[in-house]
C-alpha positions in Angstrom: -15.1 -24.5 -6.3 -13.7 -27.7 -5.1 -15.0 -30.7 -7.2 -15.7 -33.7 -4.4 -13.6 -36.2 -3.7 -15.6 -39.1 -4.5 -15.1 -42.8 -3.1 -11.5 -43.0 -4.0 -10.9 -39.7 -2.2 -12.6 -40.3 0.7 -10.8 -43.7 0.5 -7.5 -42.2 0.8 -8.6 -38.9 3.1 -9.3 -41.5 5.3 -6.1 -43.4 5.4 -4.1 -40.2 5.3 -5.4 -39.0 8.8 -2.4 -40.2 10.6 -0.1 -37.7 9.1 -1.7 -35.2 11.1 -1.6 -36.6 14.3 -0.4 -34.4 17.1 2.5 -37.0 18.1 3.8 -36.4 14.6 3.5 -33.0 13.6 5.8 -30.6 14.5 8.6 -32.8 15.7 11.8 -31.2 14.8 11.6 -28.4 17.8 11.8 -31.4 20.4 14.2 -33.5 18.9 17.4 -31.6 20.4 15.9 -30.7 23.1 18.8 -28.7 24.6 20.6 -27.2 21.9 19.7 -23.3 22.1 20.7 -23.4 25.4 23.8 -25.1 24.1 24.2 -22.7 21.4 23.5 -19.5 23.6 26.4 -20.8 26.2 28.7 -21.3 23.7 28.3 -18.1 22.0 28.8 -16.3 25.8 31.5 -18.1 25.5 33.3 -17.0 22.4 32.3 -13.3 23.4 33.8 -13.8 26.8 37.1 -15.1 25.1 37.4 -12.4 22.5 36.6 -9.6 25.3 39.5 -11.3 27.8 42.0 -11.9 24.6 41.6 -8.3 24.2 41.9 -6.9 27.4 45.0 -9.1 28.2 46.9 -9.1 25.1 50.7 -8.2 25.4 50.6 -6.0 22.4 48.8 -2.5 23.7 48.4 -0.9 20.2 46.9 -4.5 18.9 43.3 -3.7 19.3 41.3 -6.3 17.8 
């Protein structure tokens, strides 16, 4: 069982409120707000290149 906090606890429960605040918590997903966009275009990207490099290359038996 949980002993009871007491004056000092209640003291500092009560000043540690803020941390919790909904404008605080769970920040880091909204702070780049368009990077997995970025990242998913840039990896259609790199597939696109590899798949072209491949179908173009000069070398027929240089399959990658």
């Amino acid at each position: 069982m949980a002993k009871p906090l007491g004056l000092t606890g209640e003291f500092f429960k009560r000043r540690d409120e803020w941390r919790k605040h909904p404008m605080l918590v769970n920040q880091f997903r909204y702070a780049t707000p368009g990077l997995s966009i970025a990242l998913v275009a840039f990896g259609v990207y790199l597939v696109g290149e590899a798949v072209y490099n491949c179908v173009n290359s000069s070398d027929p038996h240089a399959a990658h």
